[in-house]
C-alpha positions, 0 to 999 in steps of 0.5 A, spaced: 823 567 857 824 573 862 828 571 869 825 572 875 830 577 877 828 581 870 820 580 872 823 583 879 826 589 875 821 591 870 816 591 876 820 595 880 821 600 874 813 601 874 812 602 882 813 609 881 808 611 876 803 607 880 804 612 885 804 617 882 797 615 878 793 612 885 796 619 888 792 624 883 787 619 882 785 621 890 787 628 889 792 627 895 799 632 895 805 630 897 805 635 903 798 631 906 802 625 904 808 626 908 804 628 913 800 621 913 805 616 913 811 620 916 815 620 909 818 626 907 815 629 901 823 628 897 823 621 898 815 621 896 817 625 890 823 620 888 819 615 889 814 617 884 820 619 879 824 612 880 829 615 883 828 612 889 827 604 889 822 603 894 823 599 901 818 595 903 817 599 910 815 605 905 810 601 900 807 598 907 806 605 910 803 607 903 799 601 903 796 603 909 795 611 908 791 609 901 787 603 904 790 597 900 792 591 899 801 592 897 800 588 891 796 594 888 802 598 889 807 594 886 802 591 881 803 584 883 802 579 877 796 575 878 798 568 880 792 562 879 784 564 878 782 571 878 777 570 881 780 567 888 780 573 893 786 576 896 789 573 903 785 575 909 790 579 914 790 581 921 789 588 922 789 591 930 786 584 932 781 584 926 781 579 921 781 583 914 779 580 907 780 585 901 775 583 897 776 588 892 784 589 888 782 597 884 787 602 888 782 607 886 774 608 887 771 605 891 774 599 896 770 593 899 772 589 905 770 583 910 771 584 917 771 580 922 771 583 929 773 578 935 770 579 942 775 584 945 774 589 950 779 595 946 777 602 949 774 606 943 778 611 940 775 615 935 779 618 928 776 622 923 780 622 916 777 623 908 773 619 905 765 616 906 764 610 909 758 604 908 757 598 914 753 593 914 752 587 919 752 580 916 752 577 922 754 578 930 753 585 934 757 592 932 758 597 937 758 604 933 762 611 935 759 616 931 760 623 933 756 623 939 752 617 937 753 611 941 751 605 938 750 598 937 748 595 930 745 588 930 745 583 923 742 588 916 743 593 920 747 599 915 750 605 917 753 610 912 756 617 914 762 621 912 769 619 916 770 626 917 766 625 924 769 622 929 767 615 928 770 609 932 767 602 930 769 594 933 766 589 938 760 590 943 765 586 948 760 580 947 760 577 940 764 575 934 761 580 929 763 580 921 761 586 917 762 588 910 765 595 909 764 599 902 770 605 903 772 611 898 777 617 900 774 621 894 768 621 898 763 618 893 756 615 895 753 609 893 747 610 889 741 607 889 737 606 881 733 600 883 730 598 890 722 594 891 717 595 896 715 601 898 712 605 903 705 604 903 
């Protein structure tokens, strides 16, 4: 039977291919990544090659350039049934619940955006985004679009439009979002009713 410290070891070991893999799967360079988390290209590239040990400063700014959970980057042992979803984190005042565990493709996410009255400030990055209101009201900044979307509302568009989403300043909303960096859409095969 391995100790933990071998186990700690040998995950440590596989952290760098893992970054390089999730990497190319986004077909990011180490140059734009560099520029995204602040991390000089050498030390990204010694990471990748194991030359490096990662801090858990650097694999959270990783994390947070990639969009997913730090499990992912150091391929956490699954602990318990699968199928129980990963701990909800607080992210800018929001409640975040990953609800998918893949560092490539297509991420999913449950938001729970508290009544607040932060000033917008819209970003734009790589990627395509999709959200759906589950419940509450959700003001949307898009472009030049101001808007506020109600209970099964959805908007997609491409995050490389300014964009900013939160709270009307009124009430609590949760929203699922569906995200993918490679710009992938959803595709729909199958839907009922019809136009007329």
């Amino acid at each position: 039977m391995s100790t933990p410290s071998a186990d700690i070891a040998t995950t440590l070991e596989h952290v760098g291919a893992r970054l390089r893999r999730l990497r190319t799967l986004r077909n990011i360079t180490l140059a734009a990544l560099a520029e995204t988390t602040g991390i000089s290209k050498s030390t990204l590239s010694r990471l990748e090659t194991g030359q490096r040990q990662p801090s858990l400063e650097l694999l959270l700014h990783l994390a947070q350039a990639y969009r997913v959970p730090l499990d992912d980057l150091v391929g956490a042992p699954q602990v318990g049934d699968p199928r129980i979803r990963l701990k909800p984190r607080r992210v800018n005042g929001r409640t975040v619940v990953p609800l998918t565990r893949h560092p490539s493709g297509m991420q999913a996410w449950k938001i729970i955006i508290p009544v607040e009255a932060a000033a917008p400030v819209p970003r734009a990055h790589e990627g395509h985004e999709w959200l759906y209101v589950i419940s509450g009201r959700m003001r949307l900044i898009l472009g030049d679009l101001d808007l506020v979307l109600g209970p099964g509302e959805v908007a997609e568009f491409d995050t490389q439009v300014d964009h900013w989403f939160g709270s009307t300043g009124s009430e609590q909303a949760e929203v699922l979002s569906l995200f993918s960096r490679q710009g992938e859409r959803m595709h729909v095969r199958a839907t009922t009713g019809g136009n007329g």
